[in-house]
N, C-alpha and C positions, 0 to 999 in steps of 0.2 A: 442318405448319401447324396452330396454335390455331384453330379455329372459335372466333369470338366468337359469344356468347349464340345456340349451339348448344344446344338444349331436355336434352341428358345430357352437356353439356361436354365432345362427341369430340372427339379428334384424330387428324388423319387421319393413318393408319399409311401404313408405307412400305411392309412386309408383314402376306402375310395368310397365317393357319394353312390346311393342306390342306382340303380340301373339295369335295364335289360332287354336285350335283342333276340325278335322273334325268328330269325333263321340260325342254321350252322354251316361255316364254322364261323363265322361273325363279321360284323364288319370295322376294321379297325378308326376310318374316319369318324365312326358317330361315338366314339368310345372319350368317354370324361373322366380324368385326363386319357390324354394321349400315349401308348406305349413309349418308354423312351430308346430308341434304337442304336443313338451313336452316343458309347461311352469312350472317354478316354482320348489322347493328346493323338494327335499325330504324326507326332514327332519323336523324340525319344522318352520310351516309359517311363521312367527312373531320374529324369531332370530333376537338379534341385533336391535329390534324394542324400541323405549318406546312410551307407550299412557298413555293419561290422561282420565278417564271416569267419568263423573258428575254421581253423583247418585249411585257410587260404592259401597257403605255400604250393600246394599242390593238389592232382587229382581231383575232385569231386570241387573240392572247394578252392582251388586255380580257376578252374571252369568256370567258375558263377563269376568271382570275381569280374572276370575278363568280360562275360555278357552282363553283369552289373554296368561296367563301366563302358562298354559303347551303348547301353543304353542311359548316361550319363551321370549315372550315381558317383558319386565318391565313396572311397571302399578302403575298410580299416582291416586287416589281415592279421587274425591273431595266431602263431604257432609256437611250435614248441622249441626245435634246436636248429630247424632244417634251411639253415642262414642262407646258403647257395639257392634252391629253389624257391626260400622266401622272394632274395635278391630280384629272381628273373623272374618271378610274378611282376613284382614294384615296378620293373624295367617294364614289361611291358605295357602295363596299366598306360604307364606314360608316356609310351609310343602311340598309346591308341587318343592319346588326349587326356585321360583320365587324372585323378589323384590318387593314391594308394599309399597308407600308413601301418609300417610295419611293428606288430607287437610281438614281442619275443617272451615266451616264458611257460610255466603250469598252470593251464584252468585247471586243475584240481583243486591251485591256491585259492581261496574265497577274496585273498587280497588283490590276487594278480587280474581275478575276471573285473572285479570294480576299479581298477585304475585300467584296465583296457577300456571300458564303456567312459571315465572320466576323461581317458586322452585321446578317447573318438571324439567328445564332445566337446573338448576346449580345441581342437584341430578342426574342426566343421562345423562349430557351430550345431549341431543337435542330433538325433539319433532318430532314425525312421524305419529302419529294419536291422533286426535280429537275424545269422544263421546259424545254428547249434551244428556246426556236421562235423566236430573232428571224431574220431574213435580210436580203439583199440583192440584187434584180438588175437586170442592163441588158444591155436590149433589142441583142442584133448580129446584121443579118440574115447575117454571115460569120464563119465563126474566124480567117479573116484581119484582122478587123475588132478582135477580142477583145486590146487591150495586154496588156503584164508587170505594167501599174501594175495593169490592173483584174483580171487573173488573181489576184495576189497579195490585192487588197482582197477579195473574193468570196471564196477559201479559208481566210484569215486569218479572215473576219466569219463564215463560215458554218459551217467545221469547225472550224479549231485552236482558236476558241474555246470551241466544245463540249466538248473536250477538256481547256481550261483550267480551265471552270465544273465536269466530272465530275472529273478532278483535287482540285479544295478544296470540294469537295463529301465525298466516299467519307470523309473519316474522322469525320463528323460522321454520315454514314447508318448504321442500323442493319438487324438483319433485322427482314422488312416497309415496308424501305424501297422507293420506284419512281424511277427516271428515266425518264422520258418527251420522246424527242425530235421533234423534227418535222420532217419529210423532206419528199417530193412525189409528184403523179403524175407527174413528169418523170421522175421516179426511174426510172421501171417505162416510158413512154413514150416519153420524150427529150422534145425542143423544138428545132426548128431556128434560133431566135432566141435561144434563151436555153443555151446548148451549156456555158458553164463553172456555170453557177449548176445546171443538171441534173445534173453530173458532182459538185457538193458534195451534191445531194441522193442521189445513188447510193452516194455515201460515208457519208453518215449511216445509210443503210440498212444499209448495212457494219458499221459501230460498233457499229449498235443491237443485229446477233445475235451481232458477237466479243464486247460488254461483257455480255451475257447473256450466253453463255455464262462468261467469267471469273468473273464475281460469282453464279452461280446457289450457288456453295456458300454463300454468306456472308447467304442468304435476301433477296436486294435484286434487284428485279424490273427488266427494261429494257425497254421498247416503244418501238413509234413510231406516229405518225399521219402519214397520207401523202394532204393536203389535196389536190381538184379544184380549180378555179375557184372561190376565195373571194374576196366584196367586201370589201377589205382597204383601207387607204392607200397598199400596196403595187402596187395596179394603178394608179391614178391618177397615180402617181410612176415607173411606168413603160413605159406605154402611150402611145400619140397619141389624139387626143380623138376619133378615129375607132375605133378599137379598143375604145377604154373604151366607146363605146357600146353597139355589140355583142358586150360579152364575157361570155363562157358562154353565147354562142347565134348567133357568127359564126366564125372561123378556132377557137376553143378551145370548140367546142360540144362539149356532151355529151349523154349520152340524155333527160335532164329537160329539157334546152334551157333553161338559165339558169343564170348563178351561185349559186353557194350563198351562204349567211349565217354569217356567225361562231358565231351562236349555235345551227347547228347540225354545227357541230365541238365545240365544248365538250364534248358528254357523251361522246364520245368518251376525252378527258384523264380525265375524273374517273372516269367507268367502271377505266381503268387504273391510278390514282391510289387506288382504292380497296381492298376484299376482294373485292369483285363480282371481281375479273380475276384469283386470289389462284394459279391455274391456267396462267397466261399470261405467258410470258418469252421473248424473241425475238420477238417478234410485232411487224407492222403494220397497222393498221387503215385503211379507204380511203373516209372519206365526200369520196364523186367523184362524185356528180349519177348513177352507174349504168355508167361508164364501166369495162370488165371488165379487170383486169391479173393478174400472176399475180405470188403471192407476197407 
């Protein structure tokens, strides 16, 4: 790994020459090389970046965008029909300075995810981060309850299109590139209501440390973020108006007792998305209100 504007231009070595110091805890001066201590710009993270983020219209994936692009990325916004909230994403992207390219259509399609990542890349000139975060789910309080039709919409919408988007994505990423996808705490907890849309995010979990591990040689980073109770569009679409009342502090409480905010998941993405994470491959991170899971 290059340290950018590292104050002696290191790079961090893979090995280090024998050596050893007879006190503890040691002394960093007599150490060959030298620890490297300042990584990363000063300025904004994301300069000179462009990503693509599935589900950008709104909620979870509005969020990143918006902290993609003050942190100076250019940011391609794939969604599905949500024209109006697309709109006011783009709108503000460009208040903030930024660029924002709206794609409209089904990552389910295999055709529509590779003409998204082709008209990131003829619009920006090249592709440096990946975010998988759109989803879908509905409510069955049985698995007897759960069809073939919705089994099939749910894994088609939630995995295999992940897999379409990292697919025409990978030959456009380079090293220092990130994927960043976005799983759950169902993943790590379950959900007795929601049993096949859990079972795609336990699979995304999956992906995210086989594709890290594949891609570690080729310097392209994978994580995930593995959201609590976020106020989303996604709750209101598919909860009862009872539910949506008390949620993140009735049946899906957590320790904070409340839902979270989109906007604080974001720095989550861009932390990864950056050098800040330049250390971190396979990993998931868990802003969940406090709720403890493992892994």
């Amino acid at each position: 790994m290059e340290c950018q504007n590292c104050p002696f231009g290191q790079t961090a070595p893979r090995s280090f020459p024998p050596q050893h110091q007879n006190q503890q805890p040691g002394l960093e001066y007599q150490m060959n090389p030298r620890p490297i201590s300042e990584c990363g710009s000063s300025g904004p993270r994301l300069a000179g970046r462009t990503a693509l983020v599935t589900g950008g219209d709104s909620g979870i994936g509005r969020a990143v965008t918006y902290a993609f692009a003050k942190e100076g990325a250019k940011v391609a916004i794939a969604y599905y029909d949500e024209d109006r909230d697309a709109q006011e994403t783009a709108e503000r992207v460009r208040q903030l300075g930024g660029e924002c390219l709206l794609l409209r259509g089904d990552l389910k399609d295999p055709a529509f995810t590779k003409d998204c990542v082709e008209r990131t890349v003829e619009r920006f000139g090249g592709l440096d981060i990946l975010v998988n975060n759109h989803a879908v789910q509905f409510i069955r309080r049985n698995i007897l309850d759960i069809s073939r039709e919705q089994l099939s919409l749910v894994f088609q919408n939630n995995v295999y299109s992940f897999f379409y988007l990292i697919q025409a994505a990978l030959p456009h990423l380079r090293e220092g590139s990130s994927i960043i996808n976005t799983t759950s705490v169902t993943a790590y907890q379950g959900n007795k209501d929601l049993i096949d849309y859990s079972a795609t995010k336990g699979a995304i979990v999956a992906l995210t440390r086989s594709l890290a591990l594949s891609l570690v040689d080729q310097g392209i980073r994978v994580n995930a973020v593995a959201p609590g109770p976020i106020w989303t569009p996604l709750i209101p679409a598919s909860y009862s108006a009872e539910e949506v009342r008390t949620f993140g502090s009735g049946t899906s409480k957590v320790p904070m007792l409340r839902a979270g905010q989109p906007c604080e998941v974001a720095p989550c993405y861009v932390f990864l998305a950056s050098d800040d994470s330049s250390y971190m491959t396979g990993q998931v991170l868990h802003p969940n209100g406090g709720t403890i899971v493992g892994g």
